[in-house]
N, C-alpha and C positions, 0 to 999 in steps of 0.2 A: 460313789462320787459325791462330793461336798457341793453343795450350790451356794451362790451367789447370794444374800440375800441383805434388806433392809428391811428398816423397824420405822412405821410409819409413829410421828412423834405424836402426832395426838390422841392414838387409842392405843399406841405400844403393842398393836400388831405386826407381827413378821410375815413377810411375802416373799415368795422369791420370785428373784429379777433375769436373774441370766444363770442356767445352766452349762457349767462345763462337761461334757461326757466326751463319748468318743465322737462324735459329730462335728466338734468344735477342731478336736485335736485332728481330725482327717482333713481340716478345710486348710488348714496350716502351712503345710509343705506344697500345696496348692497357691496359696496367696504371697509364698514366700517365695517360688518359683518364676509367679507374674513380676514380681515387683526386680526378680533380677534380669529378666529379661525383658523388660521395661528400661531397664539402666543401660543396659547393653544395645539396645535399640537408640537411645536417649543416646550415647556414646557413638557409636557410629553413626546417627545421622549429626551431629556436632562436627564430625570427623570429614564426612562429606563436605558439611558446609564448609569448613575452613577451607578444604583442598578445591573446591571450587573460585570460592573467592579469590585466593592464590594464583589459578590460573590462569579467569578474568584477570586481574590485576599485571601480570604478565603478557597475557596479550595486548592489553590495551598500551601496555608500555612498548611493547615491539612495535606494534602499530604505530605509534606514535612517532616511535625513533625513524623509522622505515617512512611515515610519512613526513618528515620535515618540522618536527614540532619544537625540536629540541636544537633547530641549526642556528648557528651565530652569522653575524653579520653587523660591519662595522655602521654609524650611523653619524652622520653631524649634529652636532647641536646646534640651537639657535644660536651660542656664543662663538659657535666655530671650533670648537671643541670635538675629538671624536672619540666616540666608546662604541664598545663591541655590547650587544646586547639580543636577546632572543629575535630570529626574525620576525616571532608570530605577534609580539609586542609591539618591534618596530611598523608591521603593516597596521596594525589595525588603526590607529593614525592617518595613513593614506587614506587606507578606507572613510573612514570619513570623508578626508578631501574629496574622493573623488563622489561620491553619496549629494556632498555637497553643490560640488559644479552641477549636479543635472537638474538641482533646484532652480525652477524661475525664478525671474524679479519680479513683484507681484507688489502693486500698491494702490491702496484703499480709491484714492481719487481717481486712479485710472486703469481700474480692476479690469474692466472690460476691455480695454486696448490690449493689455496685457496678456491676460487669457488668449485674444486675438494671436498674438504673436507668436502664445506660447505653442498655438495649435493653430501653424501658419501653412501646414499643407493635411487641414483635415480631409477635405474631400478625398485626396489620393489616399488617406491612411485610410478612410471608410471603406473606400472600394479596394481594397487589400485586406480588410478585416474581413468585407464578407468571402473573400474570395479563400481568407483563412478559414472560417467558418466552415463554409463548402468542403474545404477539403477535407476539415474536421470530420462531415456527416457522413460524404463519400469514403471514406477512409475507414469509418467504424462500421458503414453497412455491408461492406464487402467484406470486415474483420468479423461479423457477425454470421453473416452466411458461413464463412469457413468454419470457425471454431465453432458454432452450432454442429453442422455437419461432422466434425471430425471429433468431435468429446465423447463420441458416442463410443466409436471403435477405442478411444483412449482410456475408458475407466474401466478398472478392473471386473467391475460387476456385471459388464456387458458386449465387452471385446469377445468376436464368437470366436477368434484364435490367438494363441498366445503371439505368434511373428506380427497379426495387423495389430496387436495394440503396443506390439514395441516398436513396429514402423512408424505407425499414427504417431506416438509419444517422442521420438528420436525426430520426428519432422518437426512436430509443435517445438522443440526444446530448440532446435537450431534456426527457425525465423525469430524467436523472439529474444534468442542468444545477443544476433547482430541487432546493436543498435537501429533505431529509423535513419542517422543520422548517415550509416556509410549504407543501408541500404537508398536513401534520396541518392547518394554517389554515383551509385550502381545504375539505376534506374536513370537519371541525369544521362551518363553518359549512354544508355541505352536508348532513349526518347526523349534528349533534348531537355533544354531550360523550360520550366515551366509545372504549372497546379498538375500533372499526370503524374510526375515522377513524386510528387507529393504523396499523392493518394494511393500510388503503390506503395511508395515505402513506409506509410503509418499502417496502409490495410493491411500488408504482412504481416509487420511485427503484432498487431492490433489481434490478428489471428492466431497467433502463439499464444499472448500473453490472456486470451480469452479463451483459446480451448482448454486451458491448465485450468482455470477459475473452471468452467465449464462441467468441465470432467470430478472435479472435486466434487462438485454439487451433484452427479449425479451419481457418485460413488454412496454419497451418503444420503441416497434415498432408502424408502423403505422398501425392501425386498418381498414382501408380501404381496402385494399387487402383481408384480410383474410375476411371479411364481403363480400367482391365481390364473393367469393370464394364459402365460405357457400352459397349464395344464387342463385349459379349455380346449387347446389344441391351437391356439395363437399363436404367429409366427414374432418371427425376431423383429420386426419391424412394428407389428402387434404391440409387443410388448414394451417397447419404446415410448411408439405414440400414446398409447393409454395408462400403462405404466408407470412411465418416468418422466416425461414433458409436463402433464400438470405437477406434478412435486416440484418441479423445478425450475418454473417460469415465474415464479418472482423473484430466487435467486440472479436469472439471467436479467431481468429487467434490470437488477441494482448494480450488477457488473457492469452491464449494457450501458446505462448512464454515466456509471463513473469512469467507463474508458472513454466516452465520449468527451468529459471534460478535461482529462489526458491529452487527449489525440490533438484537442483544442491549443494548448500550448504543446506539443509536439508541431501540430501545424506553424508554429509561429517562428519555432527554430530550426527547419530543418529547410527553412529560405534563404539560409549563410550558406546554401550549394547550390543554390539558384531552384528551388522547388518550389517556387510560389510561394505567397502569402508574406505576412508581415515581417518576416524574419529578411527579408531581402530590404526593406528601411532600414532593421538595427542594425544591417551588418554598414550601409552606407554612413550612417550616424556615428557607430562606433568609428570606422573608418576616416570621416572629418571630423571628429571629435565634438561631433555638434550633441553637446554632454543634455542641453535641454529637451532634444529632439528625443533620446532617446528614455528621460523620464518621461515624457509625454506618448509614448508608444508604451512605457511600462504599464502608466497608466489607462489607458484604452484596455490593451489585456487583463491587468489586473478586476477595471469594473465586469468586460465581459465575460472572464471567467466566474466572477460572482455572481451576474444576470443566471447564466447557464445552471449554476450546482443551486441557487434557488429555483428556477425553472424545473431543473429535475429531478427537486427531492420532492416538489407538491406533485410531480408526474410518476414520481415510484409509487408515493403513498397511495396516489388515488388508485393506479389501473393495482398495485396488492390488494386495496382493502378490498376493489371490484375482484379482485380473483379468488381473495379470503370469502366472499359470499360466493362464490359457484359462479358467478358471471364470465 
């Protein structure tokens, strides 16, 4: 075999550089092999992509039509003039108007009248906030005790029979199926107007929608322990508590909160069926059309929702980093 070779120019000595032999020629049909089944790879995920995007694009367009986006609807003009034009076009228009009307009058000289006026039944809205509040917290501690309790039988890695973890999962899936809204219905007409048919109907749903998070987290613990555990001769509850509960108690802390600031506005609108809390204002406001009343009630919730999700991100981080040290 012939090699490769260069002639260094300054002393016109020859070296060789690269040998061809059979080593070279073996590596060939190898390299040749990669790079077509690189193409072919390279080809079919292209092929994917398009047919994906395509089908996005078609659902979104079904949707679309299916939901109203594409309806007509005649409109006046301000000349008096009428054209047919998108409805979604024509509303957003309104929207504004109506955005508009629940803006105060507010002015510099007499800010604080104003304000006054604007927030001319606080005290009753305060004692309906906390009373939303309440049911907030009642609502999530009773959704906590259940989905604690029932995540357990729920995740695959620790249901001791196949029927309790499709019963457990078949129950979670149908409290947090039904809205809170028809379950306050339900509860309303069972125990009357008032904060109980509240805090049943967010602690239900509150209970579904946290044994699903619940179970997930503990699906995706480490199995090593609890196998250490069982084979100490630890029972099923053993195994649990030592287990799976510290892996998994700062997950729950971070669901725990953020259902809580959920529940907080679920508290607010599930009072348009007479469940207590603020929501029985918006529905009288929306009701007389009293457009200011009901920005000033958005506002209230909007600040106390924000109080709450900073309250409770300085209360995750502190009690995880206390739980990241062993505390």
């Amino acid at each position: 075999m012939a090699d490769l070779i260069l002639s260094d120019g300054a002393s016109g000595a020859i070296c060789p550089l690269l040998k061809t032999g059979p080593a070279m020629t073996a590596l060939s049909p190898a390299i040749e092999q990669f790079e077509i089944n690189y193409a072919a790879a390279r080809k079919s995920a292209l092929r994917t992509s398009r047919l994906s995007i395509i089908l996005f694009a078609a659902c979104f367009l079904g949707a679309s039509w299916i939901g109203g986006f594409f309806d007509m609807t005649d409109v006046t003009l301000p000349d008096g003039t009428r054209v047919s034009m998108w409805k979604i076009w024509a509303g957003l228009p309104r929207l504004g108007e109506y955005l508009y009307k629940t803006l105060p009058v507010l002015h510099w000289e007499t800010l604080g009248t104003d304000i006054a006026n604007w927030f001319w039944r606080w005290k009753v809205w305060l004692e309906l906030l906390i009373e939303t509040i309440l049911i907030a917290y009642m609502a999530t501690f009773l959704g906590v005790i259940g989905a604690f309790l029932l995540s357990f039988p729920a995740s695959r890695n620790l249901a001791p029979k196949n029927f309790v973890l499709n019963a457990t999962r078949r129950y979670l899936e149908i409290v947090r199926t039904v809205p809170e809204l028809v379950w306050a219905l339900i509860f309303v007409f069972c125990f009357g107007v008032g904060p109980l048919a509240g805090v049943l109907a967010i602690g239900l749903h509150a209970t579904g929608a946290l044994g699903k998070l619940y179970s997930e987290a503990n699906e995706n613990a480490d199995m090593r322990q609890v196998e250490g555990i069982k084979a100490s001769g630890g029972s099923w509850f053993d195994q649990v508590r030592y287990g799976i509960v510290p892996q998994v108690v700062p997950n729950i802390i971070s669901y725990t909160l953020l259902r809580f600031e959920i529940n907080v506005r679920a508290s607010s609108i599930i009072g348009f069926v007479g469940a207590g809390g603020l929501g029985q204002e918006i529905r009288v406001a929306m009701s007389l059309q009293e457009y200011t009343d009901l920005s000033a009630l958005f506002l209230i919730i909007f600040v106390t929702v924000i109080l709450i999700d900073t309250i409770s991100e300085k209360v995750r981080h502190r009690i995880i980093g206390l739980t990241g040290q062993g505390v």
